[in-house]
C-alpha positions in Angstrom: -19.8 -6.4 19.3 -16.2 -5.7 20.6 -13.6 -7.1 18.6 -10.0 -8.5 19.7 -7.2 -7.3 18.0 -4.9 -8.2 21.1 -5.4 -11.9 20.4 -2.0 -13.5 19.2 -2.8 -15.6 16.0 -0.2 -18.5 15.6 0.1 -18.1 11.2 2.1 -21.2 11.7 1.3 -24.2 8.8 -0.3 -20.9 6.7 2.7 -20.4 4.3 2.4 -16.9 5.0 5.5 -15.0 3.1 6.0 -12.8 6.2 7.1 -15.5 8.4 8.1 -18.0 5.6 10.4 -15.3 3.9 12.1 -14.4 6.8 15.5 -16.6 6.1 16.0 -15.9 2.9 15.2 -12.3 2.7 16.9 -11.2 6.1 19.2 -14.5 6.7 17.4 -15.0 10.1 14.3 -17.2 11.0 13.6 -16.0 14.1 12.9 -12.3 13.8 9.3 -10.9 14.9 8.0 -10.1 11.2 7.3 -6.5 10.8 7.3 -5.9 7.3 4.8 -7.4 4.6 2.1 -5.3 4.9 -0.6 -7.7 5.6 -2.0 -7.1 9.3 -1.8 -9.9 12.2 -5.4 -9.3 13.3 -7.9 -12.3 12.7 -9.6 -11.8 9.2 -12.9 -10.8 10.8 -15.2 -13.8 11.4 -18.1 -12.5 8.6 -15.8 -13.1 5.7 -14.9 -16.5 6.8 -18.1 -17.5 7.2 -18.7 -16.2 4.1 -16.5 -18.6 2.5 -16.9 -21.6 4.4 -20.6 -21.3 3.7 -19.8 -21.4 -0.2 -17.0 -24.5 0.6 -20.3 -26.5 2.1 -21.3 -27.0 -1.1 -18.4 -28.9 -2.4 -18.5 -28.4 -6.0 -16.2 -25.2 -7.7 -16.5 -25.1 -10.8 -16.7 -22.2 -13.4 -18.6 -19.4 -11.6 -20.2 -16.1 -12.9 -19.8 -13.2 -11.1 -22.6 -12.6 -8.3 -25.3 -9.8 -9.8 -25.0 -7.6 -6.6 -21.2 -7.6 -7.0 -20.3 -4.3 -8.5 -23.3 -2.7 -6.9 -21.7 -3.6 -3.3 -18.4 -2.2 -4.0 -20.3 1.5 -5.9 -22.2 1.7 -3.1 -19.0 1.0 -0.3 -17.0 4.2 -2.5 -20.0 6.5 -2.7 -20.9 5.9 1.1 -17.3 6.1 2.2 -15.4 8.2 -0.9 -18.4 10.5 -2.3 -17.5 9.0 -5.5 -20.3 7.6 -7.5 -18.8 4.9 -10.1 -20.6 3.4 -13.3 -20.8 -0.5 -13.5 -19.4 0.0 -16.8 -16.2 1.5 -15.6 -14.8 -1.3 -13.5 -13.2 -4.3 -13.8 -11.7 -7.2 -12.1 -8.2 -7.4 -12.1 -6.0 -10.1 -10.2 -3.6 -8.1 -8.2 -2.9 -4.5 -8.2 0.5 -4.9 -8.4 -0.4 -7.0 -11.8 -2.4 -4.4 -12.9 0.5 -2.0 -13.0 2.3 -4.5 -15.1 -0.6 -4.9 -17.4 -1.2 -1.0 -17.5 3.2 -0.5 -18.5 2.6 -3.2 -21.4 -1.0 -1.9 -22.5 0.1 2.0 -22.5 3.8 2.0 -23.6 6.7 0.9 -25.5 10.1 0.1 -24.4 11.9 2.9 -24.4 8.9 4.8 -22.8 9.3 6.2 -19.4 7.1 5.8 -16.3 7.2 8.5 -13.4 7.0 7.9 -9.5 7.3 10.2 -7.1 9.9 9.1 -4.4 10.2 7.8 -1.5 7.3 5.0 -2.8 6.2 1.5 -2.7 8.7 -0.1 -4.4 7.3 -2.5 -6.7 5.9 1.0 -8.4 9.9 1.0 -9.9 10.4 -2.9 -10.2 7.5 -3.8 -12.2 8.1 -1.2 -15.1 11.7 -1.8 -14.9 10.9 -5.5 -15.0 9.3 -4.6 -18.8 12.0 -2.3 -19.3 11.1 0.9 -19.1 12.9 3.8 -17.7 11.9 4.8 -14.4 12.1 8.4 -13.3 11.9 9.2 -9.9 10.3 12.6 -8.9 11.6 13.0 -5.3 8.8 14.3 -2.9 9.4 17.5 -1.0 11.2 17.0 2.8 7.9 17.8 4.0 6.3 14.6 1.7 4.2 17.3 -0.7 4.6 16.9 -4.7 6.9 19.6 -6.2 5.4 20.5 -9.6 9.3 22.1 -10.6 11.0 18.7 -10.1 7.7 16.9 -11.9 8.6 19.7 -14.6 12.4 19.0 -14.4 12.2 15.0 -14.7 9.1 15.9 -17.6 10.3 14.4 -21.0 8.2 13.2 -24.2 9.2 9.7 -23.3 7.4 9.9 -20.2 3.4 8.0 -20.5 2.5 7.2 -17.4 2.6 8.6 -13.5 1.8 6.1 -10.8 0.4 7.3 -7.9 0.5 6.0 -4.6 -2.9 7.5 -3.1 -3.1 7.2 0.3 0.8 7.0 0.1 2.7 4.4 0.9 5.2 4.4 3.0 4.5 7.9 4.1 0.8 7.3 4.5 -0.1 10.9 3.4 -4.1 11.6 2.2 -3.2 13.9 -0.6 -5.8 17.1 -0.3 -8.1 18.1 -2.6 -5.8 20.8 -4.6 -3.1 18.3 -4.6 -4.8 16.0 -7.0 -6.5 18.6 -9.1 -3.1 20.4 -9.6 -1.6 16.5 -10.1 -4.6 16.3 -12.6 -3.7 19.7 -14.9 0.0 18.6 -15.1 -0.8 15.0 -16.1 -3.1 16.0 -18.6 -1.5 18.8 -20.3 1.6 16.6 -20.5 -0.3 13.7 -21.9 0.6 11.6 -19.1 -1.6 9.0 -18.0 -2.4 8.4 -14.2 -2.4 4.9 -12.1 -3.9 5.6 -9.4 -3.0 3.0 -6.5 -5.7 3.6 -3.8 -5.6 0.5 -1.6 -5.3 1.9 1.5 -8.3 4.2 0.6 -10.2 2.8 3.7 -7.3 2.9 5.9 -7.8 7.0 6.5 -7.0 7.6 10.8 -6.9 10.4 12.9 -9.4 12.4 11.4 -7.8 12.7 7.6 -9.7 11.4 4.4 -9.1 10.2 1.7 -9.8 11.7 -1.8 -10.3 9.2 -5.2 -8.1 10.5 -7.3 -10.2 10.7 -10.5 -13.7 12.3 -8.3 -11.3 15.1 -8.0 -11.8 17.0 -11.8 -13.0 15.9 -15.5 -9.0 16.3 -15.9 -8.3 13.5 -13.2 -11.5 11.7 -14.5 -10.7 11.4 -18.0 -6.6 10.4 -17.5 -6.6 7.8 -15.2 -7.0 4.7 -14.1 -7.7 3.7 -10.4 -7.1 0.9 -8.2 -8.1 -0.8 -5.3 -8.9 -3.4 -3.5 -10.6 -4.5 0.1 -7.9 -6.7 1.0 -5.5 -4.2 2.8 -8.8 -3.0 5.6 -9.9 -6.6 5.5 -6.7 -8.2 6.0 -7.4 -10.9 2.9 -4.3 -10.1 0.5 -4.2 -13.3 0.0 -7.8 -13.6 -1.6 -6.6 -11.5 -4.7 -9.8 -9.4 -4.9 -8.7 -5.8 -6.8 -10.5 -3.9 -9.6 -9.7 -1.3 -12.0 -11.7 2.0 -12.4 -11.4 3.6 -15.9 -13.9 6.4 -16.7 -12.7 7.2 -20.0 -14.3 5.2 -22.8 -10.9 5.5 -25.2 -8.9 3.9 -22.2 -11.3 1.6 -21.0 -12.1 0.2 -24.2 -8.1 0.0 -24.7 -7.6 -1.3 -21.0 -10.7 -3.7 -20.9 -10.0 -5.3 -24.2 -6.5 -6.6 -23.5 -7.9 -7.8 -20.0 -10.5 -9.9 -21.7 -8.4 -10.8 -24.9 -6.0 -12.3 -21.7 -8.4 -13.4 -19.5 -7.3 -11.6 -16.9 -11.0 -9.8 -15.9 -12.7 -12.7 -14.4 -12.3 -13.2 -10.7 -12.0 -16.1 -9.1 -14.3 -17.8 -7.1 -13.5 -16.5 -3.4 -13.0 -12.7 -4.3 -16.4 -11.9 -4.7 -17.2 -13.6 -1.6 -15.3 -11.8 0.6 -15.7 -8.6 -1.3 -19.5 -8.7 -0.7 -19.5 -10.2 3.0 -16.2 -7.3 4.2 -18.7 -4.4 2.4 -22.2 -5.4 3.6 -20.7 -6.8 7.2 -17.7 -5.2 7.8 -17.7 -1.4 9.0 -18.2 -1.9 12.6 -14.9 -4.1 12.5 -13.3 -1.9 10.3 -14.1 0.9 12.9 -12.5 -0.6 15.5 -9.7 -1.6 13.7 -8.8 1.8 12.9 -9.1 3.1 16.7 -6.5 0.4 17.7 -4.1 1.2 14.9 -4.0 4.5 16.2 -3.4 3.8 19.3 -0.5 1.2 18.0 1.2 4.2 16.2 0.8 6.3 19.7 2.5 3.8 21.2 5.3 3.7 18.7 5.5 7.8 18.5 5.0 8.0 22.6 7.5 4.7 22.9 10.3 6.4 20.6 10.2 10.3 22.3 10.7 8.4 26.1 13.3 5.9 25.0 14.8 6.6 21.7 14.0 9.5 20.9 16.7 9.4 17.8 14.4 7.8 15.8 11.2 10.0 14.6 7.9 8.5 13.3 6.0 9.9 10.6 2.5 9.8 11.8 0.5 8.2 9.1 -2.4 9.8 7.4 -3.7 6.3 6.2 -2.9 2.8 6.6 -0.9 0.8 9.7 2.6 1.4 8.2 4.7 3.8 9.9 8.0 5.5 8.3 10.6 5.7 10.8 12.9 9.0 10.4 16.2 7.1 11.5 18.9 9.7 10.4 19.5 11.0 13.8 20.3 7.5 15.4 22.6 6.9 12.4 24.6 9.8 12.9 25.1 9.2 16.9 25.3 5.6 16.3 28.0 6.6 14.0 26.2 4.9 10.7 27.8 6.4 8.0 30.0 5.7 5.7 33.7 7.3 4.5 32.0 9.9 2.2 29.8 11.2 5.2 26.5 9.6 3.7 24.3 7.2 5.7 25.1 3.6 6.0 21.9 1.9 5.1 22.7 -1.8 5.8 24.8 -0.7 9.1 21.1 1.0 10.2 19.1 -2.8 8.8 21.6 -5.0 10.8 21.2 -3.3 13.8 17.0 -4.0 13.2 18.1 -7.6 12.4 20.4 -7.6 15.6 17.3 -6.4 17.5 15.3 -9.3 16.3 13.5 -7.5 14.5 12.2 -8.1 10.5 11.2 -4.1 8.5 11.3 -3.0 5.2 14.9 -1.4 4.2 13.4 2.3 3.5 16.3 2.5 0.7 13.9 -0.2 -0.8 11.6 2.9 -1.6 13.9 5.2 -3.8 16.9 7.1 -2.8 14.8 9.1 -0.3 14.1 6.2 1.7 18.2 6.4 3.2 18.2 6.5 6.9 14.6 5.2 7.5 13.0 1.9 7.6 9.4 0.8 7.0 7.3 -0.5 10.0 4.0 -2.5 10.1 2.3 -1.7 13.1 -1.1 -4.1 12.3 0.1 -5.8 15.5 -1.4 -6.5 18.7 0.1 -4.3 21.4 2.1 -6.5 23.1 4.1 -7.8 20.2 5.0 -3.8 19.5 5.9 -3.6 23.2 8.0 -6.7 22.9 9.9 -5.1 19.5 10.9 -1.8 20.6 11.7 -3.0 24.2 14.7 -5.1 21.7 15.4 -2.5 19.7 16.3 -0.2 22.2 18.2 -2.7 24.3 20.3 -3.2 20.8 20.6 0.5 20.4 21.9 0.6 24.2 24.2 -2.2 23.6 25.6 0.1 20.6 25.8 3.5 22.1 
């Protein structure tokens, strides 16, 4: 079955932040949304089903969880990951971002310190600053590779906890195999606890794969707590349907027990649902999906190098966000400001003049200056549409 992911979906009446946001976060309404990373494509067909086979029968109360549940998703991660999970070790949780949160106010004290390593999604620094704690940012190398001196540099006592972004967002790197083991040593003889964020783990293109950060070592096993989720692949954010993976029985039993005392571990209704129906229906879709992203960033990279070839995309390793290396259009465009540094909001108003809606890359830590975050989980022509504006507004400027 062929799949179309060049069919325009009209989100309007959904309350979709992407669109509905658009005013208040960018002071324009009518601006081609290019930022939340949720994809435009169709949630595939099987899941809704799914769903509106369970709304037939028009009675939702308090539901267990289905018996096949956590089976479905071990048997998704060993077939696609090589990682074979426990039932024991996971966990619903409702929201990854929450889970972060709940990880800050389970594992430290304010006062404590959390660790990111920069440029990363953002939230990764708002939520434990939101519970104040300090956060210290451990840039990335220029090439996007971790730099065990500056993890040493930033290293304190205070610091309890390392969040990583595995496969990276924005970058989109799949970190390698000796990556996460070295990650893995440091964390542990440090006594630093690892998130590990892996919803894009299913987003891997062009060849690359992606690496559970805790399959990696008994070190990376035993300090960490993973992530994920079906709902970036799927396109169903809005479903809420993460878990946590926690291997360690000291951690788990730590981690687990809050969730419960809270009631935070019982998913709803619809996430196991669509969980089940995207992992036992879903890899032909996915499969295609992932052949039209890549030809979405072509486009982008092939687009940029004929037309504006001032702006450089980082090809993504995983997922259908793009990092766009703006620093050379903001020098000729003349973006910078008295001190000689980059002029971040000139480089966003000139996306906004374009009629364009991306992510501010300053959003992302101070690495993030001079680039901007772009969600290519488009159909073609709407990516066609966007750059042929932004380049008549970089015209218009030059």
């Amino acid at each position: 079955m062929l799949f179309d992911f060049d069919k325009i979906v009209d989100r309007t009446g959904s309350n979709d932040i992407k669109h509905v946001a658009l005013e208040k976060e960018f002071g324009k309404s009518d601006l081609i949304p290019l930022w939340v990373a949720d994809m435009e494509f169709e949630t595939p067909q099987f899941i809704t089903e799914a769903l509106r086979k369970r709304l037939d029968h028009s009675l939702f109360g308090y539901t267990a969880v289905p018996k096949d549940y956590w089976k479905c998703i071990i048997k998704w991660v060993a077939d696609h990951h090589q990682w074979l999970m426990r039932e024991e070790w996971l966990t619903y949780i409702p929201g990854i971002v929450k889970g972060i949160g709940f990880v800050v106010n389970v594992f430290t004290q304010p006062g404590d310190k959390v660790m990111i390593l920069s440029p990363v999604y953002h939230p990764f620094r708002l939520v434990p600053e939101g519970n104040k704690r300090e956060v210290v940012q451990v840039p990335l190398t220029e090439d996007y590779s971790i730099d065990f001196v500056a993890l040493d540099q930033h290293y304190d006592e205070r610091c309890k906890v390392l969040i990583l972004s595995n496969p990276h967002n924005p970058v989109g790197i799949c970190w390698d195999r000796d990556t996460l083991v070295s990650l893995a040593h440091w964390a542990k003889s440090h006594n630093v606890l690892v998130v590990s964020d892996e919803i894009h783990c299913d987003m891997a293109i062009f060849g690359h794969k992606h690496i559970p950060f805790a399959s990696v070592s008994e070190e990376a096993e035993q300090n960490s707590i993973t992530f994920s989720a079906p709902s970036k692949t799927f396109n169903i954010a809005g479903i809420v349907s993460s878990w946590a993976v926690v291997p360690n029985d000291a951690l788990r039993h730590r981690f687990f027990g809050w969730l419960e005392a809270s009631e935070m571990a019982a998913p709803h209704l619809f996430a196991p649902i669509a969980t089940m129906a995207a992992f036992e229906h879903g890899e032909e879709w996915r499969q295609q999906m992932l052949r039209y992203v890549e030809g979405n960033v072509l486009f982008v990279e092939d687009y940029c190098k004929a037309n504006i070839p001032e702006i450089y995309p980082v090809r993504p390793q995983a997922s259908f966000l793009v990092w766009l290396d703006c620093r050379e259009l903001c020098h000729k465009l003349q973006f910078v400001t008295p001190d000689g540094e980059i002029d971040q909001k000139q480089l966003v108003a000139l996306f906004i003049e374009a009629g364009l809606a991306l992510n501010d890359g300053s959003i992302f830590g101070r690495q993030g200056c001079g680039f901007m975050r772009l969600n290519v989980g488009e159909p073609r022509s709407i990516l066609a549409k966007a750059f042929a504006q932004l380049k008549y507004a970089i015209d218009n400027r030059a």
